[in-house]
C-alpha positions in Angstrom: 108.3 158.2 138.4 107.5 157.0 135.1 104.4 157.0 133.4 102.8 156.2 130.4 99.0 156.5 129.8 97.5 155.5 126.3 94.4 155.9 124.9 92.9 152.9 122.3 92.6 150.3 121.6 96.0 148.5 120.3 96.8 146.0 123.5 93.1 145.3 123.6 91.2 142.0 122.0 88.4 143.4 119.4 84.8 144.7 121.0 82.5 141.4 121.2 79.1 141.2 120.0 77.7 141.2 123.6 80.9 143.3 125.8 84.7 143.0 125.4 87.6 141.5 126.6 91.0 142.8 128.4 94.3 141.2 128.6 97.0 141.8 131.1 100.2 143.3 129.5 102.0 140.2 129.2 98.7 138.9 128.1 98.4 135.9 130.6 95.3 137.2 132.4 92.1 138.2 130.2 89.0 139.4 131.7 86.0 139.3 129.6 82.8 141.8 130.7 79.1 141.1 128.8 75.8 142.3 129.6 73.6 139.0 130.2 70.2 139.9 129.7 70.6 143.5 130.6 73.0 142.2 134.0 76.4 143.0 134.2 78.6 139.9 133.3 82.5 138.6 133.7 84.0 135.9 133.5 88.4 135.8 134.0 91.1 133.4 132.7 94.9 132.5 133.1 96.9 131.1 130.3 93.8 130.0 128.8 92.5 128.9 132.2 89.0 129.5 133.8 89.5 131.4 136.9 86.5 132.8 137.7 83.7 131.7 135.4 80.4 133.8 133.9 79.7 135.7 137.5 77.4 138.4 138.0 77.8 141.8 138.9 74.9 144.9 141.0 73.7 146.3 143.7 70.6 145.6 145.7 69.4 148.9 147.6 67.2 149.6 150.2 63.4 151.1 149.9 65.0 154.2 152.6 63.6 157.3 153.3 66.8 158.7 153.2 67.4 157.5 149.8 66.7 159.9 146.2 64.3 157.8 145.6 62.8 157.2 149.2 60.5 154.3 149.2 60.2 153.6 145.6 64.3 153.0 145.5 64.6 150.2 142.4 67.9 148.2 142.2 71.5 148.3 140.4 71.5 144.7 138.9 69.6 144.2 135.3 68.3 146.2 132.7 71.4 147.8 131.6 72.5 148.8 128.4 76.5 149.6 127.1 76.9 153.4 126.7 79.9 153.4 126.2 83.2 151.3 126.5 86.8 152.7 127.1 90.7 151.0 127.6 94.2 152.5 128.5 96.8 151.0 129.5 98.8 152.6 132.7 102.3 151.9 133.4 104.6 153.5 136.5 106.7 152.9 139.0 106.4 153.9 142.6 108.1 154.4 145.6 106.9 152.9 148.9 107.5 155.0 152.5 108.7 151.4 153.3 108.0 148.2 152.3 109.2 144.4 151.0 110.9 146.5 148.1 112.1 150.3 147.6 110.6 150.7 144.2 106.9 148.8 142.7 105.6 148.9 139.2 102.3 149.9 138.6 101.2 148.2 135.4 97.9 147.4 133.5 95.4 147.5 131.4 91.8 149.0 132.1 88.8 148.8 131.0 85.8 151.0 131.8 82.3 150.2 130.9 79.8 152.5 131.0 76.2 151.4 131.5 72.9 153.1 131.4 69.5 151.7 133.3 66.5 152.9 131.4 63.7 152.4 133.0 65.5 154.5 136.5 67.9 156.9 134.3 70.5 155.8 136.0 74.1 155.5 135.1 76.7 153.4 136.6 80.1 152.4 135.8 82.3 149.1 136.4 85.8 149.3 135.8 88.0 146.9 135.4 91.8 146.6 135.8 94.0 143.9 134.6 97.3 142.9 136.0 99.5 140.2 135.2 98.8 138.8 138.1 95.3 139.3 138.4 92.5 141.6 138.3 90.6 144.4 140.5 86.9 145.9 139.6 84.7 148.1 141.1 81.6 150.3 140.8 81.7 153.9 140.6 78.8 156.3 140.5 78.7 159.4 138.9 76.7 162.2 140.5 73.5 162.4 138.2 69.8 164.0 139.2 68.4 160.4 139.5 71.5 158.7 141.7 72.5 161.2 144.4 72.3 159.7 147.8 71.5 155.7 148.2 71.5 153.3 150.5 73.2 149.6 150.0 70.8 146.5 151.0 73.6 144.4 149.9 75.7 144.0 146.9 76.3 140.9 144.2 80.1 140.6 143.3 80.0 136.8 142.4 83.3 134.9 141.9 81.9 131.7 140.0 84.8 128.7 140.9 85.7 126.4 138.1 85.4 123.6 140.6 85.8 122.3 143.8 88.8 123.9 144.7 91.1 123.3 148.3 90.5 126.3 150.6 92.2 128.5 153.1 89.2 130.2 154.8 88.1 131.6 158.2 84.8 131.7 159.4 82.4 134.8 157.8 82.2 137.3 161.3 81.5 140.4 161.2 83.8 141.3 164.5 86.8 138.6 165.0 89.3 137.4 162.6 90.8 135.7 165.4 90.1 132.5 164.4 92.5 129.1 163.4 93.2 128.8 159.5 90.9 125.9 158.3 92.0 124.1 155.1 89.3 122.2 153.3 87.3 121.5 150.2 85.1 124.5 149.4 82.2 121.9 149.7 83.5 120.8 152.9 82.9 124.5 155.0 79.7 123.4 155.7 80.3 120.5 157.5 83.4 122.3 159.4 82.3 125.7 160.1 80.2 124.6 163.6 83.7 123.4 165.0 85.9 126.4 163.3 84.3 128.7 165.6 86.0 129.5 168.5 85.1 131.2 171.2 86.0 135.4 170.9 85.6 138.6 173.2 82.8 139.9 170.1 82.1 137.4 167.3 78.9 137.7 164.9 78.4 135.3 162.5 75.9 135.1 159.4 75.7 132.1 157.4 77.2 128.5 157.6 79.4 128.5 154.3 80.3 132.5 154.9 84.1 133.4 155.0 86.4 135.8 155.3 89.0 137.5 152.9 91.8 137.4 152.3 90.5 133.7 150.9 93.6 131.7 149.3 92.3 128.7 147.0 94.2 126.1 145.1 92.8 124.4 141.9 93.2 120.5 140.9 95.3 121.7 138.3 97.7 123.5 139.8 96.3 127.6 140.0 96.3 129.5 143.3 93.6 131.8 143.1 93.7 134.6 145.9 90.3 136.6 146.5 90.1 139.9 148.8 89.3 143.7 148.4 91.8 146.5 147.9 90.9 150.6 149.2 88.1 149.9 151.5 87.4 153.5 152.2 83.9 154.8 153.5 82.3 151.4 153.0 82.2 148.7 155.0 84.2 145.4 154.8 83.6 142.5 152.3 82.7 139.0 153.5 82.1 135.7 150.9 79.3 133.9 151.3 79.8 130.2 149.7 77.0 128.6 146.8 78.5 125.7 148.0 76.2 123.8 145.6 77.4 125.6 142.3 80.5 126.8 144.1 79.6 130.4 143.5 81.3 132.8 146.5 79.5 136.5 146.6 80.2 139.8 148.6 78.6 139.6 151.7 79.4 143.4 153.3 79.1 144.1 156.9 75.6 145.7 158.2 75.6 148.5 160.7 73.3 149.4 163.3 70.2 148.9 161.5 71.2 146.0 159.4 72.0 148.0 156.7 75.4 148.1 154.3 76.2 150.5 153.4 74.8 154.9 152.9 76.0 156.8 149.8 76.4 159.8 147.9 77.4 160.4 144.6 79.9 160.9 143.2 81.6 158.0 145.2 82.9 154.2 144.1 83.1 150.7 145.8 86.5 149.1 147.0 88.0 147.2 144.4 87.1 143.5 144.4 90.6 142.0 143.8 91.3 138.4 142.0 94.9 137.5 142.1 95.8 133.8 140.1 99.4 132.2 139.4 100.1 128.8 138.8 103.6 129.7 140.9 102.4 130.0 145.0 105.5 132.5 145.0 103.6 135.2 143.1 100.8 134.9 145.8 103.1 136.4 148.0 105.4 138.9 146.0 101.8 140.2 144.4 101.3 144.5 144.6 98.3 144.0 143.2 96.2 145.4 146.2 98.9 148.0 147.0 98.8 149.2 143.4 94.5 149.7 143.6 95.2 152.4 146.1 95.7 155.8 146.0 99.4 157.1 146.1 100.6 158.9 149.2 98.5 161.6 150.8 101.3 162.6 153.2 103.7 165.2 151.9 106.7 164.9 154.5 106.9 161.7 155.2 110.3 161.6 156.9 109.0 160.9 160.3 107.5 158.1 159.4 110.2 155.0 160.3 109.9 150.9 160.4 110.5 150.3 164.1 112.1 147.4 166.2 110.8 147.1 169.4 110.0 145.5 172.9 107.4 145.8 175.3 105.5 145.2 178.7 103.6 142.8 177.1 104.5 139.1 176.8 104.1 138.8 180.9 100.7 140.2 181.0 99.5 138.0 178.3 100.7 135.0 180.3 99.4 136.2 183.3 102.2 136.6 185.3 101.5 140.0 185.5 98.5 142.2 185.0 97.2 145.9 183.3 95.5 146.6 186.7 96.9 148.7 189.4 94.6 147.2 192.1 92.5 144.6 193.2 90.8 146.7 195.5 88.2 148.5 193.3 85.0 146.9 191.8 84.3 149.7 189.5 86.3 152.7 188.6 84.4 156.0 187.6 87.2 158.5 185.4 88.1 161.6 187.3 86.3 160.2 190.6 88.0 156.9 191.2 91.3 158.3 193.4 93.8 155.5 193.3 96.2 157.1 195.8 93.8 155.8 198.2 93.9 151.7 197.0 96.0 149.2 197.7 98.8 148.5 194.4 98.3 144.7 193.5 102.1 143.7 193.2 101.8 142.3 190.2 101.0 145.6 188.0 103.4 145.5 185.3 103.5 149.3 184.0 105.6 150.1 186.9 108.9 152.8 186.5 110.9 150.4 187.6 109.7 147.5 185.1 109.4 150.4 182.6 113.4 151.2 183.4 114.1 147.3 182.7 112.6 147.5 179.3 114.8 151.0 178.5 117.7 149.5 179.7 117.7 146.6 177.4 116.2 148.3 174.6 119.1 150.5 174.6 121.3 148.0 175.1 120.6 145.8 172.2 119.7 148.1 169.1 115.9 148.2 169.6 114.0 151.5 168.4 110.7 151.5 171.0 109.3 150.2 174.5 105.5 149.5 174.3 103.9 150.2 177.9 100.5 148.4 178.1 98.2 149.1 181.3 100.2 152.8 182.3 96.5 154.7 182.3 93.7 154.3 184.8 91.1 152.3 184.4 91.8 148.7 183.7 90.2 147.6 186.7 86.6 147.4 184.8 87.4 147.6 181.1 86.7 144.5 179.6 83.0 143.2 178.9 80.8 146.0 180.8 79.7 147.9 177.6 81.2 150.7 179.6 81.3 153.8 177.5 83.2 156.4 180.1 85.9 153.5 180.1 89.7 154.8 179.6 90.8 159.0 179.2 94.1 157.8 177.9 95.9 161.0 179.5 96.2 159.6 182.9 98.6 157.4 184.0 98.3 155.3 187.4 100.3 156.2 190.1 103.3 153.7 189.7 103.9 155.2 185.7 105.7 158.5 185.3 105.6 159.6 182.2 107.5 162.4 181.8 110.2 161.3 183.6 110.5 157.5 182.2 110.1 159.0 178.8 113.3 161.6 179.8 114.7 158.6 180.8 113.5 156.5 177.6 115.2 159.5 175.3 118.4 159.6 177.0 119.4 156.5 176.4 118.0 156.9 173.1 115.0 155.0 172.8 111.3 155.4 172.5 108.3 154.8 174.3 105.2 153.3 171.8 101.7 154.3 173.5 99.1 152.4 174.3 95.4 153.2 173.9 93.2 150.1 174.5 89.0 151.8 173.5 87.1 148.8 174.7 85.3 149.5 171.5 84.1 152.5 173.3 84.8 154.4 170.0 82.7 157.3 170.5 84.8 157.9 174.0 87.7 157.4 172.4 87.0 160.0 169.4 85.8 161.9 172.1 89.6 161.7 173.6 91.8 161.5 170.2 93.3 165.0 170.0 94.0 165.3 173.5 95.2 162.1 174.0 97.7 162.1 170.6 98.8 165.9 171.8 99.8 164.0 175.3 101.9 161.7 173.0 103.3 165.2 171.0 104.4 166.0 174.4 105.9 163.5 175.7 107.7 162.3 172.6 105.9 159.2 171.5 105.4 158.8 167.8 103.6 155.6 167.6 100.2 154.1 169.0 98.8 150.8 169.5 95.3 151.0 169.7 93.0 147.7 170.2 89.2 147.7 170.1 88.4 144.8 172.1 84.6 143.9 173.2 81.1 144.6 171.2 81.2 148.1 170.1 79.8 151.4 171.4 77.9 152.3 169.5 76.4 149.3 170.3 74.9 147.2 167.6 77.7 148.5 165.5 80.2 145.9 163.9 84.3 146.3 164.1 84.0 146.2 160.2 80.8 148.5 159.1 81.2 151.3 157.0 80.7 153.5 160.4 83.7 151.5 162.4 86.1 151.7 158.8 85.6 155.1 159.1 86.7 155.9 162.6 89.7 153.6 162.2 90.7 155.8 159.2 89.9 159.3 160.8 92.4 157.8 163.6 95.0 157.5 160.9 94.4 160.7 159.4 94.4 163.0 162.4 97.2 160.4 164.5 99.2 161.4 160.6 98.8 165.5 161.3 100.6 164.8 164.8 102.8 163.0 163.2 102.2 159.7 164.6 102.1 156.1 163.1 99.1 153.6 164.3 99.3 150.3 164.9 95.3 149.1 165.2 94.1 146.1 167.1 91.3 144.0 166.6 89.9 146.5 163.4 89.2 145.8 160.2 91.4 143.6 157.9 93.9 145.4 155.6 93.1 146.7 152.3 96.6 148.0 151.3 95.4 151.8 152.8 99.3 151.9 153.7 100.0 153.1 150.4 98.1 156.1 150.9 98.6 156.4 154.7 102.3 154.8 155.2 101.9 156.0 159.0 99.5 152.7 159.2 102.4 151.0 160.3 100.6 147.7 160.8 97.5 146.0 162.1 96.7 142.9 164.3 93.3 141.4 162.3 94.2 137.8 162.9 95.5 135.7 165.8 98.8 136.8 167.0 101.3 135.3 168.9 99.5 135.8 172.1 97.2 133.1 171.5 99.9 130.4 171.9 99.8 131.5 175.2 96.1 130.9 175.3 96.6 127.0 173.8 98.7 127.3 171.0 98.0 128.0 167.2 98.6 125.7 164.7 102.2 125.1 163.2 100.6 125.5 159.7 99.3 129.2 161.1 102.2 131.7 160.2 102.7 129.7 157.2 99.2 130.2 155.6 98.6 133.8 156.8 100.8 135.4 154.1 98.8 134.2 151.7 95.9 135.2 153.5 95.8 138.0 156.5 99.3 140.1 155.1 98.1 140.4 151.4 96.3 143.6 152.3 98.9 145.0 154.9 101.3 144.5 157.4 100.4 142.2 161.0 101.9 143.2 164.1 102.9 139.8 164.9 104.5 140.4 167.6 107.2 136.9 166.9 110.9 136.4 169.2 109.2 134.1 171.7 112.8 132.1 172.2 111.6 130.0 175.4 108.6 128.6 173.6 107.9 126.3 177.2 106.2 128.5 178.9 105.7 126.6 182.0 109.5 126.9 182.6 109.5 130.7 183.9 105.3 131.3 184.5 102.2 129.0 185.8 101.3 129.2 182.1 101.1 125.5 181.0 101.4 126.2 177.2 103.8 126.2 174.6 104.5 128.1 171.5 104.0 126.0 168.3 107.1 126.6 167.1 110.7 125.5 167.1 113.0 128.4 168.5 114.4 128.8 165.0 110.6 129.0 163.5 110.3 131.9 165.9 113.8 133.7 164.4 112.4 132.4 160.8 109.3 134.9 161.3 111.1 138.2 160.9 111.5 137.2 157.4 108.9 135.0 156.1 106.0 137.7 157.7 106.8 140.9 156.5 106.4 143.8 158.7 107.8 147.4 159.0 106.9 146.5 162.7 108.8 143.9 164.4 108.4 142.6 168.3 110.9 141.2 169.7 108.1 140.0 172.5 109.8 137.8 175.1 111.8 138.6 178.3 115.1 140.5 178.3 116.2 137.2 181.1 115.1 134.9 178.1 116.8 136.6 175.2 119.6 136.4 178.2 119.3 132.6 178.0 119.6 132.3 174.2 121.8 135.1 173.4 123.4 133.9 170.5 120.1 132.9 169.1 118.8 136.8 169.9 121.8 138.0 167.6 119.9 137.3 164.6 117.1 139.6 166.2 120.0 142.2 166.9 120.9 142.1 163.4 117.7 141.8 160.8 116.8 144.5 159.2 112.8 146.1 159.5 113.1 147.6 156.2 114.0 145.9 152.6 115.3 147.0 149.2 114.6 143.5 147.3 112.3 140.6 148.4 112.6 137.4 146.8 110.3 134.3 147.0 112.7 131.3 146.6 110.2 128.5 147.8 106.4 128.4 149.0 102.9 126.3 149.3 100.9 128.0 151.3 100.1 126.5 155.2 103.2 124.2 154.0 106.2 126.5 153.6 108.1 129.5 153.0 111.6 130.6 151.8 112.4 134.1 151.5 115.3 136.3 150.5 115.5 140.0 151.6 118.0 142.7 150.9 118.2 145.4 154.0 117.5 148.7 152.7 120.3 151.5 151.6 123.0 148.0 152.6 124.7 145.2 150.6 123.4 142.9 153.4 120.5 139.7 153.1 118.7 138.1 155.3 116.8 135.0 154.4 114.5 132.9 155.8 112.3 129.7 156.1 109.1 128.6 158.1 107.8 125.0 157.4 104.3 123.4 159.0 104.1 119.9 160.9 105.2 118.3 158.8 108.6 119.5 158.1 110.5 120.9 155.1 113.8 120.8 153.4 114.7 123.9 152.0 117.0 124.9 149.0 118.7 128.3 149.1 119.8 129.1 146.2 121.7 132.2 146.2 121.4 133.7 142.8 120.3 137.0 144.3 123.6 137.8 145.6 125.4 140.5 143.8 128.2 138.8 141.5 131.2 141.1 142.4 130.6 140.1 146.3 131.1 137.7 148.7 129.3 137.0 152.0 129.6 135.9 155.7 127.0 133.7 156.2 125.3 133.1 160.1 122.8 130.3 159.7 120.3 129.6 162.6 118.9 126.0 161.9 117.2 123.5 163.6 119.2 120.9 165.8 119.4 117.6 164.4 116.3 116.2 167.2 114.5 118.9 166.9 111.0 119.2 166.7 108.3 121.8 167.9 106.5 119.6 170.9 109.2 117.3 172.3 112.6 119.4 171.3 112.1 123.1 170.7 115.3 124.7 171.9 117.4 122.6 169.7 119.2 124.4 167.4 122.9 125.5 165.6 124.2 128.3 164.5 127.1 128.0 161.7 129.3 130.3 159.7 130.9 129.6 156.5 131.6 132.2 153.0 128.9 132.2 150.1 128.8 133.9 146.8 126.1 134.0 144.0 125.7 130.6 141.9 126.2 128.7 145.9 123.4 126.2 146.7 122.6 125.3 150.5 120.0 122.8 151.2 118.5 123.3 155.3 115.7 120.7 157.2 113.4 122.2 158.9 111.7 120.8 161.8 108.2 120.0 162.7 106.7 123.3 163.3 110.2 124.6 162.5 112.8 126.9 160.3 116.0 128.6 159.6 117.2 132.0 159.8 120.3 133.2 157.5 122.1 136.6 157.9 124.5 137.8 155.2 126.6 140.2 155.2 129.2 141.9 152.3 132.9 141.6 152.6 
């Protein structure tokens, strides 16, 4: 690891009259801090460029009993004066438990700004650091007589727009991010935000022109402006609300409880508020900005932690051809009462040993790591919408699942099973459960969970993203970490890059995944925005491979998947993700077996990325090198409206040349009337060849390379 860490003042622009300016260390980005009137000021640029213009910074805190200052609390946002100013500049490089690349650089300048409220004797301090490719800040609080515990009413983090910019934005909820991509106008979110809600299992919304981050913008002029958080630890999750008059966006956190934000004692800091800006879409996407704002690893032996390839008991419950319940028999099911030896099995229960065996056998048989089993424990007969806190023990399985002996049979054949541990939002229950239920997985032999937190939470009136809920999702990760497990959360909050310090957060759900195409289909446009958006703090567990994308043809499911069959190949690339699905039927990757080679063959885990083509919701084009091999893999997702894509393979080592596999749309091919269509071709490339692919509406292409 290198580093070098330099005090003054030498890469800095002079002290202003009024604050300072920053620049980035190739001097592109500048951020510029000034006290306005005793209130904390910035104001950022690129290449000369407003990004963000004049925009205020504080804290607005509540009149709390439980505050230092009880009922007579005063706030964090004017009457500050400069104490004291300092810069460094910090430059290293890092290696990543896995990732899009085995090495990231860790490079910018900082500025820390030291302010002083007189008239409360308080000190705070904003610190600021600059990237080439953006900027982070935050607030830290030093421990100090006056400022020792706190409580947040809300805090001010503006982000003043130079204009009117085109948005990527979800609607503002404080429990769902499982809503459709809308692109608009920043004006225009009022106008669209009524029919941008769709219906979820626990949705909360607060204000008509409040959004979510990750929020990916585009300027007139040509700069992609990418707004989110980075290190959201002990604090709850940040929100935008939209000044759609002046086109000023500012934190909005998510309240607990009591409608509060956020309780504090010193010495503690904020997430970092993150600004990333290009005028090249591929830096959106190849950014470590929000990687780089968090800590380094807090896990010493890291070996056990792995990328993983996997299938599942999944994809036939989701369609409803099969179900998580045992029986149909039982209104209500009380834990350790409920005998289900007594009730009549359903048929259609799909955590059977036999359908278990299935899953093993072709696991095995095709190179992948894990089988997820969903519905093996008791209790899904009354789980969903009851506020039912005594809901799952996650150490019992039903009567058709034996664990020890499908996971013997799992490990002689030399695969995995992946738990399952479905709360209900019943966190306290499930906290209630952890060490048991993760020394059942110890066991057993399971290293890997996916847990899901569907419904309003218990404790009710608590939000999936308040400081209370971010905290039990971490505490999962750091006691699943001493049991040497990696987690794979559903439904909690949005990514903040904590994989860098956790790497056994193997991924997250925190947007619509492929199961909603089975509930009416997600927009073409969808796995083509959220890298821009949803991935830019973390990994998605995607769950992608749906191959027959008709899914009337083997299930009474009447929907499709908004994809070509090549988009679907396309995604193991353009999404990145240590964790890959390969989520349809064994019979259907029977059906398309040449097709599934490409799933056989593409690596979880990369050496090099490299962004050849994108506009975000339009298109992507990626090139990755497999890690520890000579081999690539590229690939390219398009939206509706199609895309022809140029491959140009400079990346290739020079002394090398390459067997080329490329997966393409057919000639007729298109995502509604002609899904399947497709070609697979071979031919010999080296570095310097160019190779130009369509893509279909809704479609893509899949390349595998390999060294000769």
């Amino acid at each position: 690891m290198i580093k070098n860490l330099m005090q003054g003042l030498a890469v800095m622009l002079p002290l202003l009259a009024t604050g300072q300016t920053v620049t980035s260390p190739n001097g592109n980005v500048a951020l510029s801090f000034s006290l306005d009137g005793g209130r904390p000021t910035y104001e950022l640029k690129y290449k000369q460029r407003e990004v963000v213009k004049p925009s205020r910074l504080g804290l607005e805190l509540d009149k709390n009993k439980h505050a230092s200052k009880k009922m007579k609390e005063t706030d964090l946002m004017d009457g500050f004066v400069i104490k004291g100013t300092k810069t460094s500049t910090f430059d290293e490089t890092w290696k990543p438990v896995w990732g899009e690349s085995s090495t990231i650089r860790n490079h910018y300048n900082e500025l820390e700004v030291e302010l002083n409220q007189p008239a409360s004797k308080r000190n705070i301090v904003i610190r600021f650091r600059v990237y080439d490719d953006g900027m982070g800040l935050r607030y830290e609080f030093p421990q100090q007589k006056s400022l020792n515990y706190f409580v947040i009413k809300e805090e001010h983090t503006q982000f003043a727009m130079a204009g009117d910019h085109t948005a990527w934005w979800l609607p503002g909820d404080y429990d769902t991010q499982e809503y459709e991509t809308v692109e608009s106008r920043l004006s225009e979110i009022r106008g669209k935000m009524k029919a941008a809600i769709t219906h979820n299992a626990s949705q909360t919304q607060f204000s008509p022109t409040g959004v979510q981050t990750s929020l990916q913008l585009k300027s007139d002029d040509g700069l992609y402006i990418n707004i989110h958080e980075a290190a959201c630890v002990n604090y709850p999750t940040m929100h935008l609300n939209l000044d759609d008059k002046n086109m000023v966006l500012e934190s909005w956190l998510t309240p607990d409880a009591e409608g509060l934000k956020g309780y504090m004692q010193t010495p503690c800091n904020t997430p970092w508020r993150t600004v990333i800006v290009s005028d090249d879409a591929r830096d959106m996407l190849s950014s470590n900005l929000i990687l780089n704002l968090n800590e380094p690893c807090k896990i010493e032996d890291t070996s056990w932690i792995h990328p993983t390839k996997y299938c599942g008991v999944w994809w036939e419950m989701i369609t409803r051809n099969k179900t998580w319940r045992y029986t149909d028999d039982l209104p209500s099911v009380r834990l350790g009462v409920t005998d289900y030896t007594k009730t009549k099995p359903n048929g259609r229960h799909g955590a059977t040993n036999e359908e278990v065996r299935k899953y093993i056998d072709f696991a095995a048989a095709n190179g992948l790591d894990q089988v997820l089993v969903e519905g093996w424990n008791e209790g899904w007969e009354d789980w969903s919408g009851k506020s039912k806190f005594d809901v799952f023990d996650f150490l019992t399985p039903y009567p058709d699942f034996d664990i020890k002996a499908l996971n013997e049979y799992a490990h002689s054949k030399g695969v995995k099973l992946m738990m399952h541990h479905e709360t209900s939002a019943s966190v306290m229950n499930y906290e209630r459960y952890l060490d048991k239920a993760y020394t059942l997985m110890n066991q057993y032999g399971y290293d890997a969970v996916k847990s899901g937190y569907v419904g309003d939470m218990i404790p009710r009136g608590e939000h999936h993203y308040s400081q209370t809920m971010n905290n039990h999702y971490l505490y999962c990760v750091t006691e699943a970490a001493k049991h040497h497990i990696m987690v794979n959360a559903h439904e909690a909050t949005r990514p903040t890059g904590l994989c860098r310090t956790w790497p056994n957060l193997v991924g997250n759900e925190s947007a619509r995944g492929t199961e909603y195409e089975a509930f009416g289909g997600s927009e073409p446009y969808h796995t083509v925005i959220l890298p821009f958006t949803r991935l830019q703090g973390g990994p998605m567990d995607y769950t992608p491979g749906i191959l027959e994308t008709q899914l009337w043809t083997w299930s009474k499911n009447k929907n499709y998947v908004h994809t070509t069959l090549v988009g679907q190949l396309a995604l193991y690339l353009t999404m990145y993700s240590p964790l890959q699905m390969a989520a349809d039927l064994p019979d259907n990757y029977k059906k398309y077996d040449d097709a599934f080679q490409f799933i056989r063959d593409v690596a979880v885990d990369w050496d090099e990325s490299h962004y050849l083509e994108a506009e975000p919701a339009r298109y992507i084009t990626v090139a990755r090198k497999a890690k520890g091999k000579d081999d690539w893999f590229v690939g390219g997702k398009c939206d509706a409206h199609g895309h022809e894509a140029t491959v140009k393979f400079d990346f290739l080592d020079s002394d090398k040349k390459y067997e080329c596999t490329i997966y393409s749309d057919g000639k007729n091919a298109d995502y509604e009337k002609n899904p399947k269509s497709y070609t697979i071709k071979k031919r010999m490339v080296k570095k310097g060849d160019v190779i130009k692919i369509k893509e279909a509406r809704g479609g893509g292409f899949a390349m595998s390379l390999f060294a000769k």
